[in-house]
N, C-alpha and C positions, 0 to 999 in steps of 0.2 A: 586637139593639139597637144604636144608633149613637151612639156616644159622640165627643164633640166635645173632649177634653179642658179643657175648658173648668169652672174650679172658680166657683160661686157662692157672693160670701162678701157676709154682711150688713153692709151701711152705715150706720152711725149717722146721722143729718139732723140738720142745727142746724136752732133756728129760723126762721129766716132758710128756710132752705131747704127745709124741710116746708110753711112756710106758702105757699111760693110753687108747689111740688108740688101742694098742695092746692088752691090757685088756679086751677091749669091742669085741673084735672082737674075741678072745678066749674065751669068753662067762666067765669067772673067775671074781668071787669078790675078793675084798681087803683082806673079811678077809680069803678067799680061800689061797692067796695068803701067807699070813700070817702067817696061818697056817702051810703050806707046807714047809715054810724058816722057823719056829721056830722064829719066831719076833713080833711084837703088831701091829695091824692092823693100828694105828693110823700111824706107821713106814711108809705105803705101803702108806697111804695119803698124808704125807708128802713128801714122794717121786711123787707125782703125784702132789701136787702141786709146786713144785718146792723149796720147805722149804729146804729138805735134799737132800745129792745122796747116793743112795746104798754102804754102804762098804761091799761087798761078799764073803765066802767063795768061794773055789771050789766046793763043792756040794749044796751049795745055788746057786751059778749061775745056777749048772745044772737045777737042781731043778726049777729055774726060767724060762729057755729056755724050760722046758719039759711043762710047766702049760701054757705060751705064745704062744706054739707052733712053736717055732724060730729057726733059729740056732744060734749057737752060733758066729759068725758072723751077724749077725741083731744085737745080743745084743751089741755088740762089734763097731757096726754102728750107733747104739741108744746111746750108753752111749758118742759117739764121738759126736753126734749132725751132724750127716754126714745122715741123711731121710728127703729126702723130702715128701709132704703128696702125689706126683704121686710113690711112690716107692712100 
């Protein structure tokens, strides 16, 4: 077995940074995203960098979980700051 010395240690994500994690990984741009909630792309930036946090309807959350591909339980773990980056 080949051991690299290398130790892997779990990362907590803000949210700022899971949601943006989560972006890339659902292949969706900002202004995709933007779009979809009825809101200004500059919003979804801001939310990504850590300026503002989401205030949501109920069908803009859906809406949200549907384009991230989540459940609504991630999102509800994201917005807690409760992911680490092994999740």
């Amino acid at each position: 077995m080949l051991t690299t010395g290398v130790q892997v240690v779990a990362m907590k994500l803000s949210f700022s940074q899971w949601l943006k994690l989560r972006r890339d990984i659902a292949g969706v741009t900002q202004a995709q995203i933007a779009q979809e909630l009825k809101v200004r792309p500059q919003t979804i930036s801001n939310w990504e960098k850590g300026v503002s946090n989401p205030s949501l309807d109920p069908d803009q959350t859906l809406k949200l979980c549907l384009l991230l591909k989540i459940t609504l339980e991630d999102l509800a773990k994201g917005f807690r700051g409760e992911i680490t980056l092994d999740d």
